[in-house]
C-alpha positions as a Python dict, from the first residue, in 0.01 Angstrom:
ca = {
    (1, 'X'): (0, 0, 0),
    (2, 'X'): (-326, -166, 193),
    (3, 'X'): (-583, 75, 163),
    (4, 'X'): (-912, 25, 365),
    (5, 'X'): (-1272, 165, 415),
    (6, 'X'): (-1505, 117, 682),
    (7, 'X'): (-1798, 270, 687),
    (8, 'X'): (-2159, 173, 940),
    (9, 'X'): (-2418, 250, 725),
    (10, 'X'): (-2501, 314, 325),
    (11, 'X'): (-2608, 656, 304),
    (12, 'X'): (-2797, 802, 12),
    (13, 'X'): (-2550, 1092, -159),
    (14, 'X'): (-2701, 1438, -176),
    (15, 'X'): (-2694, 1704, -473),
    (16, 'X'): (-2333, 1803, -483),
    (17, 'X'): (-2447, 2192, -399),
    (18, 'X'): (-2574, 2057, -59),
    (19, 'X'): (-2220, 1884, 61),
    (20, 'X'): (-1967, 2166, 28),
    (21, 'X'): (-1984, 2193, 407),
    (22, 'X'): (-2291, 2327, 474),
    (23, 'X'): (-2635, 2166, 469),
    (24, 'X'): (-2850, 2302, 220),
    (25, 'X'): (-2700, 2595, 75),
    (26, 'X'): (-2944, 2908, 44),
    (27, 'X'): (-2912, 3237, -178),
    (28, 'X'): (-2654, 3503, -79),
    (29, 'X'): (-2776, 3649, 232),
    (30, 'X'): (-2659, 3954, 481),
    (31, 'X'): (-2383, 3773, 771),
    (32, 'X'): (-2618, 3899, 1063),
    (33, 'X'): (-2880, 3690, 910),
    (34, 'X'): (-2697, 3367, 961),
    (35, 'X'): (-2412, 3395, 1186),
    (36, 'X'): (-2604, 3454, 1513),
    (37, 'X'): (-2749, 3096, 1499),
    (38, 'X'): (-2413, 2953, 1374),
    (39, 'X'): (-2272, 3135, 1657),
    (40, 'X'): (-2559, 3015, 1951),
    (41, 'X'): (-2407, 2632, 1779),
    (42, 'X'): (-2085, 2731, 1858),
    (43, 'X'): (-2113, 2858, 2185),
    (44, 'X'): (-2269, 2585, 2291),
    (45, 'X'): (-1996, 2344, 2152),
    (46, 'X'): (-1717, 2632, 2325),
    (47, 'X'): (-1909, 2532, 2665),
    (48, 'X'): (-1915, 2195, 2695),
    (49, 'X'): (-1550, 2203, 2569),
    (50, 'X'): (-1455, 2382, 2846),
    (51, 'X'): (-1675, 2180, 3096),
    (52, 'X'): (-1469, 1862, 2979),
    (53, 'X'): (-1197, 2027, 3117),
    (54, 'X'): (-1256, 1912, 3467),
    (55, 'X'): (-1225, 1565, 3369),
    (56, 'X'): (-870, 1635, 3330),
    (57, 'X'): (-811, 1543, 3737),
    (58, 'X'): (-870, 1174, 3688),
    (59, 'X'): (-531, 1111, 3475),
    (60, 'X'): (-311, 1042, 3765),
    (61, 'X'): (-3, 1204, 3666),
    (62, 'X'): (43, 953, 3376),
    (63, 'X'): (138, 1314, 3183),
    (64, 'X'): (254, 1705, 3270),
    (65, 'X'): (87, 1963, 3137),
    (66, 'X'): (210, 2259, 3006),
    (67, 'X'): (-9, 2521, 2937),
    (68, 'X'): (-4, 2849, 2689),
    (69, 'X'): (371, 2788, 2577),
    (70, 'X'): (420, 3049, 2245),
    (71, 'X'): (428, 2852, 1891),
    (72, 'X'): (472, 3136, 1667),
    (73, 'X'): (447, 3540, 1635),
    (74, 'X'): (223, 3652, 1350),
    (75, 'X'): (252, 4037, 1322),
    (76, 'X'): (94, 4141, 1695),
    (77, 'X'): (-68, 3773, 1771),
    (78, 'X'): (99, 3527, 2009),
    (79, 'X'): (27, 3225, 1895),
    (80, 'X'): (12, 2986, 2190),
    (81, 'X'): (-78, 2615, 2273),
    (82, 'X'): (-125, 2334, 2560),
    (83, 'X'): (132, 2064, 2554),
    (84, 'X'): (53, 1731, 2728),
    (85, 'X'): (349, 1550, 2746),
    (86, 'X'): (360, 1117, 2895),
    (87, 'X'): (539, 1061, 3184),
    (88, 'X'): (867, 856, 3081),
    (89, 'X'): (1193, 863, 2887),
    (90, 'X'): (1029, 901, 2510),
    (91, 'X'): (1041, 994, 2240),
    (92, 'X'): (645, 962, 2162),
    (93, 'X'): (508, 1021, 1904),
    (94, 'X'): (349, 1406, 1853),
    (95, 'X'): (-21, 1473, 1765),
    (96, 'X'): (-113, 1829, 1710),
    (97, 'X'): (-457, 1867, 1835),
    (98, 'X'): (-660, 2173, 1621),
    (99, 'X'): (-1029, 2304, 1777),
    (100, 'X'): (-1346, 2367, 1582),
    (101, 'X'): (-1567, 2683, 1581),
    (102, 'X'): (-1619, 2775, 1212),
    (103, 'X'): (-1287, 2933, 1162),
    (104, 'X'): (-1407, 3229, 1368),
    (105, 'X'): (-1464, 3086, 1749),
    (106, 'X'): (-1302, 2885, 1982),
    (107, 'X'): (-1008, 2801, 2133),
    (108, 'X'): (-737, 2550, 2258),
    (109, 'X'): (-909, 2430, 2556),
    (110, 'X'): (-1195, 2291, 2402),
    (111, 'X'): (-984, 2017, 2281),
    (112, 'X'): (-847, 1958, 2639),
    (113, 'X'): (-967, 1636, 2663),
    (114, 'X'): (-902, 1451, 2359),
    (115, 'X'): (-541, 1571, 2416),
    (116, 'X'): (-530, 1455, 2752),
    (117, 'X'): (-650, 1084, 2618),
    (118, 'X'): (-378, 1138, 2373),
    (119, 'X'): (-140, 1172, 2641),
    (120, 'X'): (-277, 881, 2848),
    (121, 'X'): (-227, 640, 2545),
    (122, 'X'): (150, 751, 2457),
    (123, 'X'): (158, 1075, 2238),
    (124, 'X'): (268, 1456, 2330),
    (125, 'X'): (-72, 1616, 2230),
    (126, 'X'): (-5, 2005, 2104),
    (127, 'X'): (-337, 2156, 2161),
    (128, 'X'): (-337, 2525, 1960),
    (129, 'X'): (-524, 2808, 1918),
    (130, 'X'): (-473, 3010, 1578),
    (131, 'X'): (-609, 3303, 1442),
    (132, 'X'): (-953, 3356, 1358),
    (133, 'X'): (-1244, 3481, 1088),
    (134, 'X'): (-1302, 3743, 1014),
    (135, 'X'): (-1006, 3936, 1118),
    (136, 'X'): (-798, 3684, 996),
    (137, 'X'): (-886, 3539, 645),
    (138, 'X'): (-808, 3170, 512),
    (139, 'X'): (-500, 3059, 455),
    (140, 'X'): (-449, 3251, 777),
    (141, 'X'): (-560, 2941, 994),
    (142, 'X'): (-380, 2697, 761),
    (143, 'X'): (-35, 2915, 805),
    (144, 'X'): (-31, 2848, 1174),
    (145, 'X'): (-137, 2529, 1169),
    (146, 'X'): (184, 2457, 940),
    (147, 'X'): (381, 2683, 1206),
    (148, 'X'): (282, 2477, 1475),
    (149, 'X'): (428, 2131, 1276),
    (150, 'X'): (729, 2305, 1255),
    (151, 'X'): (753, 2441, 1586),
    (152, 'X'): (663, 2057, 1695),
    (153, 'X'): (956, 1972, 1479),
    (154, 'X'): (1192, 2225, 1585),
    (155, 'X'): (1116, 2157, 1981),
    (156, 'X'): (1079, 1765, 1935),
    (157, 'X'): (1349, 1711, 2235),
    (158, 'X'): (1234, 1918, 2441),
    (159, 'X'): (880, 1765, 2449),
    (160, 'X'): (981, 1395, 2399),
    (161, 'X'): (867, 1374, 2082),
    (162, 'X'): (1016, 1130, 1775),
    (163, 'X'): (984, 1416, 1466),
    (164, 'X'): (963, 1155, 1251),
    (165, 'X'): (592, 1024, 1385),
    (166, 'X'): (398, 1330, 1398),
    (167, 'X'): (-41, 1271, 1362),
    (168, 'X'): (-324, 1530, 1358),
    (169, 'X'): (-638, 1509, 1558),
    (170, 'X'): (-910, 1808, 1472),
    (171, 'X'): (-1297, 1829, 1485),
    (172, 'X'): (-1530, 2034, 1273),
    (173, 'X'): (-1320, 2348, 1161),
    (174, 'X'): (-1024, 2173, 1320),
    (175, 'X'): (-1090, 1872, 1139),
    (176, 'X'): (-1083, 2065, 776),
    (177, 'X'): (-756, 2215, 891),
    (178, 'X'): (-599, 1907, 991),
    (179, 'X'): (-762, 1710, 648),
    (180, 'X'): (-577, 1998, 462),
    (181, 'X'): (-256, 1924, 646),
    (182, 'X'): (-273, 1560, 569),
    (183, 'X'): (-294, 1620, 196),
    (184, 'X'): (-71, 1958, 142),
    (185, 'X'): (327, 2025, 148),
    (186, 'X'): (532, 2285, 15),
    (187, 'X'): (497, 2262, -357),
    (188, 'X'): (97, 2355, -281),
    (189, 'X'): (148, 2707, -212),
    (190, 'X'): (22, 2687, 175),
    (191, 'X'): (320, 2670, 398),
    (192, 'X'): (307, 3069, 493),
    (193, 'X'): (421, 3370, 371),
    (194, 'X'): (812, 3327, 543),
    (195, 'X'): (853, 2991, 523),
    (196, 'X'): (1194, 2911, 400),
    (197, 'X'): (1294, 2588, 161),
    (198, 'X'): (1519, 2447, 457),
    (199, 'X'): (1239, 2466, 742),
    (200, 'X'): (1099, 2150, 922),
    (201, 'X'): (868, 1945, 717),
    (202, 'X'): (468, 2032, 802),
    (203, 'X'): (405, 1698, 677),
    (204, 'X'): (219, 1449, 877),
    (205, 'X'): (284, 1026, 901),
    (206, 'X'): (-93, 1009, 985),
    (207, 'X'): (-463, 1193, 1049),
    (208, 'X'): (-790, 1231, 1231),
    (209, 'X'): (-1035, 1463, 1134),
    (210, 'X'): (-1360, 1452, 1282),
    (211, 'X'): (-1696, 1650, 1165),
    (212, 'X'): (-1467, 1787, 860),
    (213, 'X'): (-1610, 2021, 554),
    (214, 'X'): (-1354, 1853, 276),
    (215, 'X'): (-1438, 2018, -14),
    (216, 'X'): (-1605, 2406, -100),
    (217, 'X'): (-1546, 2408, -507),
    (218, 'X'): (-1965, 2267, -497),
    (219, 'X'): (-2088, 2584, -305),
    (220, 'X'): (-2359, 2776, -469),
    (221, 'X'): (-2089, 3079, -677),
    (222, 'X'): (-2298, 3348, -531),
    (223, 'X'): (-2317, 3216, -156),
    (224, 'X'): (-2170, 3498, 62),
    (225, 'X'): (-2208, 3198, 350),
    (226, 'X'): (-1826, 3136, 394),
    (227, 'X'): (-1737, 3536, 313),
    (228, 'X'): (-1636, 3625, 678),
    (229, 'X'): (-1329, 3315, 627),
    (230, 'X'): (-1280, 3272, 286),
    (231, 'X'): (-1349, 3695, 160),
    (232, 'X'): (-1613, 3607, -61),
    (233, 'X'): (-1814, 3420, -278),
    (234, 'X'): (-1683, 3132, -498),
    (235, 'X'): (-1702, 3306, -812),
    (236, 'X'): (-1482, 3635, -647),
    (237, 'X'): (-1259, 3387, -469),
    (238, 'X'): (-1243, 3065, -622),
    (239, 'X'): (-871, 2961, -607),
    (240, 'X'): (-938, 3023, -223),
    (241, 'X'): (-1163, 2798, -196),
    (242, 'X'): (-1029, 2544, -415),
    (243, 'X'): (-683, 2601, -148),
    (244, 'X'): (-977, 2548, 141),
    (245, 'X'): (-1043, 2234, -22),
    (246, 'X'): (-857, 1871, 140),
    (247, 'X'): (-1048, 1700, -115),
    (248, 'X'): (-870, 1853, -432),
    (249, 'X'): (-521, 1787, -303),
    (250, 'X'): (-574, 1412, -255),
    (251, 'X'): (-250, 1211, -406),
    (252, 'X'): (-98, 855, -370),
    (253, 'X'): (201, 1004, -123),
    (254, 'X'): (-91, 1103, 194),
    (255, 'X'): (-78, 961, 516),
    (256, 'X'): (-337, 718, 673),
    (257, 'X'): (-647, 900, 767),
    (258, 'X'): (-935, 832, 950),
    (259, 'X'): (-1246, 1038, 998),
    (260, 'X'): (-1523, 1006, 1199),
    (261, 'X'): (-1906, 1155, 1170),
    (262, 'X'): (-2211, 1168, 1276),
    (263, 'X'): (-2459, 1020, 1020),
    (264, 'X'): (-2752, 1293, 1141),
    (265, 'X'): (-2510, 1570, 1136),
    (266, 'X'): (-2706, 1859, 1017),
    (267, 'X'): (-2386, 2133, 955),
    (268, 'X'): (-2165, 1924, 768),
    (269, 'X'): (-2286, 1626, 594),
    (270, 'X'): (-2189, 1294, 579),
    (271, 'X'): (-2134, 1295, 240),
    (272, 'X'): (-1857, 1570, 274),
    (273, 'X'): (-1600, 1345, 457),
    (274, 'X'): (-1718, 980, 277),
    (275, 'X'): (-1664, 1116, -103),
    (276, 'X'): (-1307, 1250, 93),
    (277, 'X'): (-1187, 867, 197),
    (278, 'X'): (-1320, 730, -143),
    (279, 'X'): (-1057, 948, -298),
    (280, 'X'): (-824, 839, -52),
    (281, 'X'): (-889, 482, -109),
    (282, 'X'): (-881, 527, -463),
    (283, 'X'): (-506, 679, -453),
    (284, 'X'): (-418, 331, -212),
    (285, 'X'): (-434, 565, 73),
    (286, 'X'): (-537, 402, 384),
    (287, 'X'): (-856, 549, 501),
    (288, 'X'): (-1138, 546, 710),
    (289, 'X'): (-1523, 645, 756),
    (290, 'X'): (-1641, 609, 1119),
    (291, 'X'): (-2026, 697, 1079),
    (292, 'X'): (-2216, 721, 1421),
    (293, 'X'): (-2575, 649, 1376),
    (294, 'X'): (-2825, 870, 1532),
    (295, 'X'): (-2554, 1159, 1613),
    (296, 'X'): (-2530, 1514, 1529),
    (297, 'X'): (-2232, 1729, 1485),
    (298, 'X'): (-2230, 1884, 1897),
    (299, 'X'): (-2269, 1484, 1993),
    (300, 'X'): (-2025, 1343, 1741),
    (301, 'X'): (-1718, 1516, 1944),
    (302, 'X'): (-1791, 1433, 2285),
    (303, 'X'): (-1811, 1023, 2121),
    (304, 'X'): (-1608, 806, 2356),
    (305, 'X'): (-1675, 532, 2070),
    (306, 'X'): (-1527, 747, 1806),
    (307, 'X'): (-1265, 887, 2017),
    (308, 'X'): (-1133, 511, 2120),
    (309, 'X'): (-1156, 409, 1758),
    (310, 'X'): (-949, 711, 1590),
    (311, 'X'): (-697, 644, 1901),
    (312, 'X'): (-660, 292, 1754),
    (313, 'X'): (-614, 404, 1398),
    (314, 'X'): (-310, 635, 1523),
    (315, 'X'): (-132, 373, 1710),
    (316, 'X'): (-164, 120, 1434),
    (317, 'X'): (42, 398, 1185),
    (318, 'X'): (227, 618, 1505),
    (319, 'X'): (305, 339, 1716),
    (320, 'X'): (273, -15, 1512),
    (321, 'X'): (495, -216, 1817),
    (322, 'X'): (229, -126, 2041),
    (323, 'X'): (-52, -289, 1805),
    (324, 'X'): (162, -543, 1666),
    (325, 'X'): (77, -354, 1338),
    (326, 'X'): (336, -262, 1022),
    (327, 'X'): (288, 59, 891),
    (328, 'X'): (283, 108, 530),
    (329, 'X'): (434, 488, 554),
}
């Protein structure tokens, strides 16, 4: 198996404290303290998600959308997504598309966009929403996002897609979820509570994950930062955040994955997601690092650049005839 890194620029590695996904970790402080500015990040992000939205007009009916179709029940939540399916016979290949907002904000259409493109270039894009901190506690997220690769599985005629060439596209929260999908399957304890041994695979041929926390196990013990998703600190919780962690289920049999980040991003730092395709590349995983100079973590996801290139990297593993490509999974 080729493996490959690509990466713009050498950047200088901080402490390993300061890359566990957030920027320079401080001492245990009160939620209200923190999460209002977090949440003022996130609003904005929610905003101009929704604003791309009205882009959507300009794809000429080279896909249908179908919007708020159910996935999955859990308990009293409906779990529902956006399906944007290419015009033509099929099957496509499937890409289920997974939003950011810290675990605890956001929803489906902020990713209304990059599913459309999806759709424009030859995929059925599954754009979901899931539940959220802090109602919901981790592996809460990670359980839907599994149901949602069966459901994609389980529905593949009716939505054109080929089950056996299923991708992941997330950003920021989305993109740790989807990183976590790349690397996990049933024998790693995070397929949900009622998942039975003859289910639909919730593996994946191949991944994006953009602005992606890979790895918590560094985080200060008595940080109370990631309490409202993960229930506590590290030292109260710490096989939950080792399970939160793409980074410490990396193996030889992952799929291709390419990530993409802004070199000035000041939430999640580069270092998170380049330490994650060295271990890739070190297990003869394909991978990728597409650094964006001079870009933060709000103008990393609205990248056309990035966007275009992770595109590429899909079709080379999810559609190979179209590039000319031969996959190696």
């Amino acid at each position: 198996m080729n493996s490959s890194m690509t990466v713009n620029r050498p950047v200088k590695y901080p402490a390993p404290s300061q890359w566990g996904g957030f920027t320079r970790p401080r001492p245990a402080q009160p939620a209200a303290k923190w999460l209002p500015t977090l949440a003022r990040r996130i609003g904005v992000f929610v905003m101009l998600g929704v604003l791309a939205i009205g882009r959507l007009a300009a794809a000429e009916n080279t896909f249908i959308e179908q919007r708020d179709v159910t996935y999955a029940q859990q308990g009293d939540e409906s779990l529902r997504c956006d399906l944007y399916v290419p015009a033509g016979d099929g099957p496509f290949p499937g890409v289920l598309v997974v939003h950011g907002g810290a675990w605890m904000s956001g929803n489906k259409g902020q990713m209304a966009r990059t599913a459309a493109s999806l759709a424009e270039h030859g995929y059925t894009a599954c754009s979901i929403d899931y539940r959220l901190a802090p109602k919901y506690l981790f592996p809460a997220q990670i359980d839907d996002c599994k149901a949602a690769v069966r459901w994609l599985r389980s529905h593949a005629k009716d939505y054109k897609i080929d089950p056996e060439r299923l991708g992941g596209y997330g950003y920021s929260a989305g993109g740790q979820l989807v990183a976590l999908l790349g690397v996990t399957d049933r024998k790693d304890g995070l397929e949900g509570l009622d998942t039975a041994a003859e289910s639909p695979s919730t593996r994946l041929q191949c991944i994006v994950a953009g602005g992606a926390p890979c790895d918590f196990r560094s985080l200060p013990a008595d940080s109370g930062r990631l309490a409202y998703w993960l229930g506590g600190n590290r030292a109260e919780k710490p096989l939950l955040y080792q399970q939160a962690s793409a980074l410490h289920f990396v193996s030889a049999d992952d799929p291709p994955s390419f990530f993409f980040h802004g070199e000035e991003d000041r939430l999640v730092p580069l270092a998170s997601p380049r330490i994650m395709v060295e271990q890739l590349t070190a297990s003869r995983v394909p991978a990728t690092l597409h650094a964006i100079p001079n870009a933060g973590h709000i103008e990393t996801f609205f990248n056309v650049d990035a966007r275009t290139a992770a595109i590429a990297f899909l079709d080379k593993y999810l559609q190979p005839s179209k590039t000319g490509a031969t996959s190696n999974q």
